[in-house]
N, CA, C and O atoms as a Tinker XYZ file with bonds, in Angstrom:
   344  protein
     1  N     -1.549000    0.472000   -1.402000    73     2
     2  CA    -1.806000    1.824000   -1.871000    64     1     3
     3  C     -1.037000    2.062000   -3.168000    63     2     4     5
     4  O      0.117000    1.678000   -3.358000    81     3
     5  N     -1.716000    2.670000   -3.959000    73     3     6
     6  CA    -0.748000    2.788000   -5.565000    64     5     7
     7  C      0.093000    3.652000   -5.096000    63     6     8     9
     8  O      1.228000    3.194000   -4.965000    81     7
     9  N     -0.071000    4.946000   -4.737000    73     7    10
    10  CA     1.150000    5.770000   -4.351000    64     9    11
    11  C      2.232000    5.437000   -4.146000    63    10    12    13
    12  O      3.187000    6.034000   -4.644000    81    11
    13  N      2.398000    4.114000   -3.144000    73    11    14
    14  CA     3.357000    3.528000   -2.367000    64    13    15
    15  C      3.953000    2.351000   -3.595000    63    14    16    17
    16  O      5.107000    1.993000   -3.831000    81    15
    17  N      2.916000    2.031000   -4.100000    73    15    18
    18  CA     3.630000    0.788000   -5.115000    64    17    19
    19  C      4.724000    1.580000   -6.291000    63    18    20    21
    20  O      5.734000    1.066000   -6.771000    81    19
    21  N      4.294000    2.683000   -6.518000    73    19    22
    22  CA     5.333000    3.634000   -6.979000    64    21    23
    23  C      6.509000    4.203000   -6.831000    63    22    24    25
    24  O      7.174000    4.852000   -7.637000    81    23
    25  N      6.805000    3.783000   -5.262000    73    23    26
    26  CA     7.310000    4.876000   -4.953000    64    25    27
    27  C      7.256000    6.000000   -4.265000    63    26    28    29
    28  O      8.146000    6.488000   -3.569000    81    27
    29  N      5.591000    6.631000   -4.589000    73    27    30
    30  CA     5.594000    7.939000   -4.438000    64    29    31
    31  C      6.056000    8.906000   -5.887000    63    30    32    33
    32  O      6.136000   10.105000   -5.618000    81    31
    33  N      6.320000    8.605000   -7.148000    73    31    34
    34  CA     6.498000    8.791000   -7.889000    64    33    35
    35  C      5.592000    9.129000   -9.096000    63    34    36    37
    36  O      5.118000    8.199000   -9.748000    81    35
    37  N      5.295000   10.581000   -9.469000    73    35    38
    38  CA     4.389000   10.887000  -10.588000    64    37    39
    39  C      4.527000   10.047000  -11.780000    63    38    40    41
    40  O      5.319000   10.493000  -12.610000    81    39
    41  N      4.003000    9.039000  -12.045000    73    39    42
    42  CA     4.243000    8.449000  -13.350000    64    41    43
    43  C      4.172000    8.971000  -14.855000    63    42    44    45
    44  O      4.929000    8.691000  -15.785000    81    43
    45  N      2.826000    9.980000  -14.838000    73    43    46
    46  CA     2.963000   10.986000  -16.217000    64    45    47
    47  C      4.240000   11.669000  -16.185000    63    46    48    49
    48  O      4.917000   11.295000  -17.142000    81    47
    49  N      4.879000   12.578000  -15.417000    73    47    50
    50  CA     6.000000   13.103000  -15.636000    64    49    51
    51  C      7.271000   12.457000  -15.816000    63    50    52    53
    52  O      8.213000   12.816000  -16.523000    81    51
    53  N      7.147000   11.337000  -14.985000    73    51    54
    54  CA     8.420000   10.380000  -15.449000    64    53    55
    55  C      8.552000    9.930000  -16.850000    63    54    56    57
    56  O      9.612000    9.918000  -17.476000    81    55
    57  N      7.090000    9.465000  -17.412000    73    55    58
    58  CA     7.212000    8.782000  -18.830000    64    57    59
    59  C      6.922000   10.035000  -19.578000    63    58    60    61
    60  O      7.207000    9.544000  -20.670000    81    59
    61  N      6.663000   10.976000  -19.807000    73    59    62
    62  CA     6.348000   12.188000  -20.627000    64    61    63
    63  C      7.106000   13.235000  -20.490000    63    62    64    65
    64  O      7.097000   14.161000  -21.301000    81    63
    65  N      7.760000   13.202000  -19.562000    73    63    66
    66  CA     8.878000   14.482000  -19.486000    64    65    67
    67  C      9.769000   14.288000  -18.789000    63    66    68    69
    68  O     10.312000   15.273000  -18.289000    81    67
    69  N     10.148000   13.278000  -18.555000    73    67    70
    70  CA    10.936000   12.774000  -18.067000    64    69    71
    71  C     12.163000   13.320000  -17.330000    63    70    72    73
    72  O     13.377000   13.445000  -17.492000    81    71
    73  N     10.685000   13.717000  -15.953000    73    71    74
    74  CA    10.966000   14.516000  -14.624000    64    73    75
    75  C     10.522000   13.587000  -13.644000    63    74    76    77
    76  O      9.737000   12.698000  -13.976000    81    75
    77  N     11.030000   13.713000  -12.193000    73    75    78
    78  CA    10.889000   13.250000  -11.197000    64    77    79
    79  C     10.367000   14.326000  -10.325000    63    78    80    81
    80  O     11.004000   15.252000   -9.823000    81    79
    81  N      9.044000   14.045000  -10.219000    73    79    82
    82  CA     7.978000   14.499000   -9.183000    64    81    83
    83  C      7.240000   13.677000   -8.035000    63    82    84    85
    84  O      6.831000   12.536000   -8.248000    81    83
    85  N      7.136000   14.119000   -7.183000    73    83    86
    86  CA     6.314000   13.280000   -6.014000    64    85    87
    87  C      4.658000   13.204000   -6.412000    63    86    88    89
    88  O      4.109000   14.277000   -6.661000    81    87
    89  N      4.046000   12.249000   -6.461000    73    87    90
    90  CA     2.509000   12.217000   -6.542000    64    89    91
    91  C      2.025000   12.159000   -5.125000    63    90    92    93
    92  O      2.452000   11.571000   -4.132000    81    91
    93  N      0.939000   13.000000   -5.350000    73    91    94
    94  CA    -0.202000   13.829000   -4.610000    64    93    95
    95  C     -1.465000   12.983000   -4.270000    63    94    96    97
    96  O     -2.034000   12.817000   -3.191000    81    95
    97  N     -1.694000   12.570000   -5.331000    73    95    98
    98  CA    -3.135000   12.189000   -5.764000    64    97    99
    99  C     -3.054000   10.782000   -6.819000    63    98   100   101
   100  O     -2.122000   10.681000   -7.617000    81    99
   101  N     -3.923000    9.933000   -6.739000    73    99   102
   102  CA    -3.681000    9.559000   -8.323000    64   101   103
   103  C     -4.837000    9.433000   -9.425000    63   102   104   105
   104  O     -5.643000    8.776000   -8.767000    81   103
   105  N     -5.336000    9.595000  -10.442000    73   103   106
   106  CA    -5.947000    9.517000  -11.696000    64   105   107
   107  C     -6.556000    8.615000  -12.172000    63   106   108   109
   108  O     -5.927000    7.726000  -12.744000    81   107
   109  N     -7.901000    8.564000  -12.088000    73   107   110
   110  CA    -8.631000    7.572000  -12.511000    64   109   111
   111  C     -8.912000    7.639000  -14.425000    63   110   112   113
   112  O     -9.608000    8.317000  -15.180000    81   111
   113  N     -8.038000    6.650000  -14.554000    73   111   114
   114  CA    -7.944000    6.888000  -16.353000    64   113   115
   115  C     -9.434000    7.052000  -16.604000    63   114   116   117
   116  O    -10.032000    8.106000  -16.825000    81   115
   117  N    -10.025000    5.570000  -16.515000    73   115   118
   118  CA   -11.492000    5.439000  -16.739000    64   117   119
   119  C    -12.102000    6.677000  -15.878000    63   118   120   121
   120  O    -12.232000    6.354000  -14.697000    81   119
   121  N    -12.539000    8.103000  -16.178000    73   119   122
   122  CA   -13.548000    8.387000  -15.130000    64   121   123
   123  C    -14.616000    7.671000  -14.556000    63   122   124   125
   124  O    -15.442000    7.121000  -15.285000    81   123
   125  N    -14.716000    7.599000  -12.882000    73   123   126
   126  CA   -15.728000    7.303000  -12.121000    64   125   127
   127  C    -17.161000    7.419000  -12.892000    63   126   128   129
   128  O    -17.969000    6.492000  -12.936000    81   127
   129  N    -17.366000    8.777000  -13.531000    73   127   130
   130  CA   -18.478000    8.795000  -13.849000    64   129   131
   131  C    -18.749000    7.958000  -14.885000    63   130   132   133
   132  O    -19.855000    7.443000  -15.046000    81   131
   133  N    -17.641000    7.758000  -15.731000    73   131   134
   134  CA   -17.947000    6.537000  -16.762000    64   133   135
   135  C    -18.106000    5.221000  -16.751000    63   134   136   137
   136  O    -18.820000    4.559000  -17.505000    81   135
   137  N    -17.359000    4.812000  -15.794000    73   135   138
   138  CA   -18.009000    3.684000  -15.046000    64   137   139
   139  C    -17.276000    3.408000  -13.427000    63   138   140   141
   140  O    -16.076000    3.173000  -13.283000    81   139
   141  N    -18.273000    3.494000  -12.288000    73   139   142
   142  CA   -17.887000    3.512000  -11.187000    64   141   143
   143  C    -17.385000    2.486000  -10.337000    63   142   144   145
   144  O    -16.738000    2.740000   -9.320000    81   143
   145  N    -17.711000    1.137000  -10.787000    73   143   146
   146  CA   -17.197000   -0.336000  -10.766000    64   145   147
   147  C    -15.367000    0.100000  -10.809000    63   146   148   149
   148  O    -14.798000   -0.404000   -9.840000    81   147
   149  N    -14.606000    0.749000  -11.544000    73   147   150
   150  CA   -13.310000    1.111000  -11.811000    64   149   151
   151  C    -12.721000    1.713000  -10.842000    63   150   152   153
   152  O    -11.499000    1.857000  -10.783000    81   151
   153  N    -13.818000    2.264000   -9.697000    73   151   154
   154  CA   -13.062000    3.093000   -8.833000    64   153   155
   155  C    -12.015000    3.313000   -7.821000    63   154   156   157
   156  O    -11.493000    4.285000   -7.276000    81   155
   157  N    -11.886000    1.731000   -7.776000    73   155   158
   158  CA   -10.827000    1.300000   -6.658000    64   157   159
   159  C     -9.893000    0.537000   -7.658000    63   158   160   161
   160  O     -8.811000    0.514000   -7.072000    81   159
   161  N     -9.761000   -0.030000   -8.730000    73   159   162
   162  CA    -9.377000   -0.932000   -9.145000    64   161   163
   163  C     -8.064000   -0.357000   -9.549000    63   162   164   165
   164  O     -8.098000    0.769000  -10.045000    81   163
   165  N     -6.839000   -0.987000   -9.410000    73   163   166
   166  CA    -5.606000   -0.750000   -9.144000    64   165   167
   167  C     -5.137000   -0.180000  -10.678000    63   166   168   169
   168  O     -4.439000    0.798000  -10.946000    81   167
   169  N     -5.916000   -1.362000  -11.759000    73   167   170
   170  CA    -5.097000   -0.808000  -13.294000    64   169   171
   171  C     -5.798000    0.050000  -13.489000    63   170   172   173
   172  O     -5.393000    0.440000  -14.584000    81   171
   173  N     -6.772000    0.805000  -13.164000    73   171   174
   174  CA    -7.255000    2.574000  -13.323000    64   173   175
   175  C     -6.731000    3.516000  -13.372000    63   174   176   177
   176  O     -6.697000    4.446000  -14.178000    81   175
   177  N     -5.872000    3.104000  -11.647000    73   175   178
   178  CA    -5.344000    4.033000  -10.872000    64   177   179
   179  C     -4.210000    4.675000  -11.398000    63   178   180   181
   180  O     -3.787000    3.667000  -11.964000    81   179
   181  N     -3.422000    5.483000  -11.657000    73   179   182
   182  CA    -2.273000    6.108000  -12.011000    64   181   183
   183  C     -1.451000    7.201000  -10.787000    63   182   184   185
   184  O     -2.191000    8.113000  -10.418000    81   183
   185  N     -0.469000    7.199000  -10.340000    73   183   186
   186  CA    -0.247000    8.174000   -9.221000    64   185   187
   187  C      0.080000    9.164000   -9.796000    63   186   188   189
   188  O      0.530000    8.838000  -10.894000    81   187
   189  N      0.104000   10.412000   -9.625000    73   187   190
   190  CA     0.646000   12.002000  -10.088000    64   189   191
   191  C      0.629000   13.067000   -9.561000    63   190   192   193
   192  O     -0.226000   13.295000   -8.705000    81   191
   193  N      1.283000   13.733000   -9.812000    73   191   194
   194  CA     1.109000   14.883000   -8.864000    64   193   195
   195  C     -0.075000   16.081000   -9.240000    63   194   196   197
   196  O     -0.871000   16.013000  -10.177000    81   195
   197  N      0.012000   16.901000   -8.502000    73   195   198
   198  CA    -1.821000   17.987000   -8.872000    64   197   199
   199  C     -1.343000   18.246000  -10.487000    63   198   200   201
   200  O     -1.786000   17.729000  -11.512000    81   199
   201  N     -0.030000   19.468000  -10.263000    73   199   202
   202  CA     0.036000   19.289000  -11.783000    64   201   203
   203  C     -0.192000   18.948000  -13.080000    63   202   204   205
   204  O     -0.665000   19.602000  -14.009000    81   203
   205  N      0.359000   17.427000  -12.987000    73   203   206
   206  CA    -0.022000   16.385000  -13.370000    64   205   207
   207  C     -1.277000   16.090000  -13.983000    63   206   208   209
   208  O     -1.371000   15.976000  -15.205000    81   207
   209  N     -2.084000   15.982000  -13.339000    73   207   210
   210  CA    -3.554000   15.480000  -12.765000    64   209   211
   211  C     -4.315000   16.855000  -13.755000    63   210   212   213
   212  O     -5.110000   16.698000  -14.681000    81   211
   213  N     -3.786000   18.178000  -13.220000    73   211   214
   214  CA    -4.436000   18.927000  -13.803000    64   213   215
   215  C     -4.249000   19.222000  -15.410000    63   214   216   217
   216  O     -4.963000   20.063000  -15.955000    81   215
   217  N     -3.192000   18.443000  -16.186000    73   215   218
   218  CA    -2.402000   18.261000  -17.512000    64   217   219
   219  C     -3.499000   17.263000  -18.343000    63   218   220   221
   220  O     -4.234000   17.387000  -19.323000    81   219
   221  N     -3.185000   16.263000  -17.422000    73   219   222
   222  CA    -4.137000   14.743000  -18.051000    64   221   223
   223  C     -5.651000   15.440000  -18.122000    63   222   224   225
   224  O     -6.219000   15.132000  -19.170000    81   223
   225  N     -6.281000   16.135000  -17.427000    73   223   226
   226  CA    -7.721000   16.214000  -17.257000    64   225   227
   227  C     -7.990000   17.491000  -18.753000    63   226   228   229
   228  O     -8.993000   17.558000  -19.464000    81   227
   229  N     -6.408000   18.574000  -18.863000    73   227   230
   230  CA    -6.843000   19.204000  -19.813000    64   229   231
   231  C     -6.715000   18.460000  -21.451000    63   230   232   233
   232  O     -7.414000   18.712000  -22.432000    81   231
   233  N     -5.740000   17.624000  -21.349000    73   231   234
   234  CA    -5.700000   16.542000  -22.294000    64   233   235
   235  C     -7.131000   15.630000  -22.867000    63   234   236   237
   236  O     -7.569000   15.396000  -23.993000    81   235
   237  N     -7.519000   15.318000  -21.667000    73   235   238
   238  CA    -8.614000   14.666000  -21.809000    64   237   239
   239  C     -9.693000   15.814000  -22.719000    63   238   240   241
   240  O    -10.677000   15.327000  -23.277000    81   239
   241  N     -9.482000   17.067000  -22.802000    73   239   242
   242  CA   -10.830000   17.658000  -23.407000    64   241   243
   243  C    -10.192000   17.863000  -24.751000    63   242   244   245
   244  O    -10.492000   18.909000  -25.325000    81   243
   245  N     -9.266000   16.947000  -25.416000    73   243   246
   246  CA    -8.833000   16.969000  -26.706000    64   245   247
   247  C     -9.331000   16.015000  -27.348000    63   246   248   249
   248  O    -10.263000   15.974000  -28.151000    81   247
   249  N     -8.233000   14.771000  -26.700000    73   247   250
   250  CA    -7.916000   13.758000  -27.294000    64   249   251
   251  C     -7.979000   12.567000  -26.026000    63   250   252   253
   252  O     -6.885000   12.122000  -25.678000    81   251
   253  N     -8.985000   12.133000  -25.454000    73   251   254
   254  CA    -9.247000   11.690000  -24.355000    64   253   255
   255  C     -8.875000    9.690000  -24.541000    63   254   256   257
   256  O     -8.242000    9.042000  -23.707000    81   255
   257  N     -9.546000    9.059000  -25.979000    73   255   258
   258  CA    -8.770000    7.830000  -25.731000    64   257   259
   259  C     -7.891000    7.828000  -25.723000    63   258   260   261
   260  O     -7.272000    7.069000  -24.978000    81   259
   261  N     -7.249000    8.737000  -26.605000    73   259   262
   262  CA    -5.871000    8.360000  -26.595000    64   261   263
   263  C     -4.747000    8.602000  -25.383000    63   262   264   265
   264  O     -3.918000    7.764000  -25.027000    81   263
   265  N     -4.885000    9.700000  -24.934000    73   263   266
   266  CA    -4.451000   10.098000  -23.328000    64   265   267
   267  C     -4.671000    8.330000  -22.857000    63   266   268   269
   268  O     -3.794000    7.484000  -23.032000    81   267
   269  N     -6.087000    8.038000  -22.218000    73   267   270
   270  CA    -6.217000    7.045000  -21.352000    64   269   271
   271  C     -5.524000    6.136000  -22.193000    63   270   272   273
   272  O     -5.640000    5.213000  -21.387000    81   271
   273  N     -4.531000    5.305000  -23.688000    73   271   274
   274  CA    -4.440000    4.217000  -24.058000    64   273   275
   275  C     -3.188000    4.389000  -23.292000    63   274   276   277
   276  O     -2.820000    3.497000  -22.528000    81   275
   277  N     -2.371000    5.701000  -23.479000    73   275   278
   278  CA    -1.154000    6.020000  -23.026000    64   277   279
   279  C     -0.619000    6.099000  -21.399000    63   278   280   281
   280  O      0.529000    5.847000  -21.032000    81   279
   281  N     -1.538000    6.438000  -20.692000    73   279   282
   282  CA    -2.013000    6.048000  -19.292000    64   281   283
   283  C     -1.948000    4.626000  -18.947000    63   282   284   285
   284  O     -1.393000    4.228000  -17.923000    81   283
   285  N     -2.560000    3.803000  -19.866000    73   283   286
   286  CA    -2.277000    2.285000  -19.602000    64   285   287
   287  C     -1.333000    1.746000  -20.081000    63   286   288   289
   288  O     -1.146000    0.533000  -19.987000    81   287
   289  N     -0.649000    2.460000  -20.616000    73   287   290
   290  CA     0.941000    1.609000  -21.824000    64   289   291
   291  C      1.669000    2.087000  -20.442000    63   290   292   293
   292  O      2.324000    1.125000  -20.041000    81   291
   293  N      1.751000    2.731000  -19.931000    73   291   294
   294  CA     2.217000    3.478000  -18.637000    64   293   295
   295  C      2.332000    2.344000  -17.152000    63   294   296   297
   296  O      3.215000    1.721000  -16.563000    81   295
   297  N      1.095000    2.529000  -17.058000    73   295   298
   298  CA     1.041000    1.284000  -16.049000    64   297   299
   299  C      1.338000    0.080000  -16.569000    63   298   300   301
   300  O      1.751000   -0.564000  -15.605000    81   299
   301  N      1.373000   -0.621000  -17.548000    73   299   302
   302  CA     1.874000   -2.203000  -18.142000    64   301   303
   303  C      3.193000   -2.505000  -18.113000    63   302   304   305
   304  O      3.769000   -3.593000  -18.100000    81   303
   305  N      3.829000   -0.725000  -18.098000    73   303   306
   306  CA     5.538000   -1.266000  -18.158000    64   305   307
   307  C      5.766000   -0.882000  -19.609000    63   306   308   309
   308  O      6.963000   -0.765000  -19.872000    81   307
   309  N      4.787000   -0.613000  -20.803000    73   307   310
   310  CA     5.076000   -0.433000  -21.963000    64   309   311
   311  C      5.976000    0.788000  -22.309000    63   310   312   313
   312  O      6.242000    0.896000  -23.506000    81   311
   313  N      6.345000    1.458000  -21.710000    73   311   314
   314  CA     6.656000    3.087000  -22.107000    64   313   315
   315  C      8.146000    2.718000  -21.705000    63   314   316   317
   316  O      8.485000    1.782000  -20.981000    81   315
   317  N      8.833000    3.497000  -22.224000    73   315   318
   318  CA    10.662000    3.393000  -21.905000    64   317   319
   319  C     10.926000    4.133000  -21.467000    63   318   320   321
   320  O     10.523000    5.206000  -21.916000    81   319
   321  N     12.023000    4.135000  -19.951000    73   319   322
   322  CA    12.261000    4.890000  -18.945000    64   321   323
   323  C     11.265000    4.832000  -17.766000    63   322   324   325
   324  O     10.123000    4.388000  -17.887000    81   323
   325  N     11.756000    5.289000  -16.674000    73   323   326
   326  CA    10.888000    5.765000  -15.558000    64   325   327
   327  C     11.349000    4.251000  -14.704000    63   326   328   329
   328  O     11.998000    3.252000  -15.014000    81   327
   329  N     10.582000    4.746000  -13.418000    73   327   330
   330  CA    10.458000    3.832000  -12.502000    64   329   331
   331  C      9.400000    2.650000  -12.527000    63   330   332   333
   332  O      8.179000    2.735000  -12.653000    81   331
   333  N     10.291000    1.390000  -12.354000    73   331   334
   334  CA     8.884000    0.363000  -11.933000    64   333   335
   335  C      8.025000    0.464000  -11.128000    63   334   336   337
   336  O      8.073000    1.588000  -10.628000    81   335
   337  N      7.316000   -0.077000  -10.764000    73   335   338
   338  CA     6.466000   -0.716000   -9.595000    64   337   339
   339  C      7.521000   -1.699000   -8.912000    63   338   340   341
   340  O      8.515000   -2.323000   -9.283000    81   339
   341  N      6.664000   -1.489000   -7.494000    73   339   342
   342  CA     7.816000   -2.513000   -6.177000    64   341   343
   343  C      7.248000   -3.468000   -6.265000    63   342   344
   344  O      7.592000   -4.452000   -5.610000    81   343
């Protein structure tokens, strides 16, 4: 479960504001509707909390690659600070 490979740990808030929140839910960078093959697939996935979730989605009606490149620099380990993966 990604949640658990986290931690339990919101990853947007850790690397972006570098707050410690519990995730809820987690974030399909790629939307489903954009391609649904992505939907389970682990480097998609992002954990976060509703908050969170509800931040990235208003982001997305800006500046949407760029959100998702930063979402994946996120999951790779690229971003400084925050928690690993177990």
């Amino acid at each position: 479960m990604v949640i658990a490979r986290y931690n339990g740990i919101d990853q947007w808030a850790l690397h972006k504001h570098n707050r410690i929140e519990y995730a809820e839910t987690v974030h399909h960078i790629i939307p489903t509707a954009d391609n649904m093959a992505l939907f389970f697939m682990d480097d998609n996935l992002i954990p976060v909390s509703r908050s969170s979730h509800d931040e990235i989605h208003r982001l997305y009606k800006k500046q949407n690659q760029a959100i998702q490149a930063e979402l994946q620099e996120i999951l790779k380990g690229n971003v400084v600070g925050g928690i690993g993966k177990v």
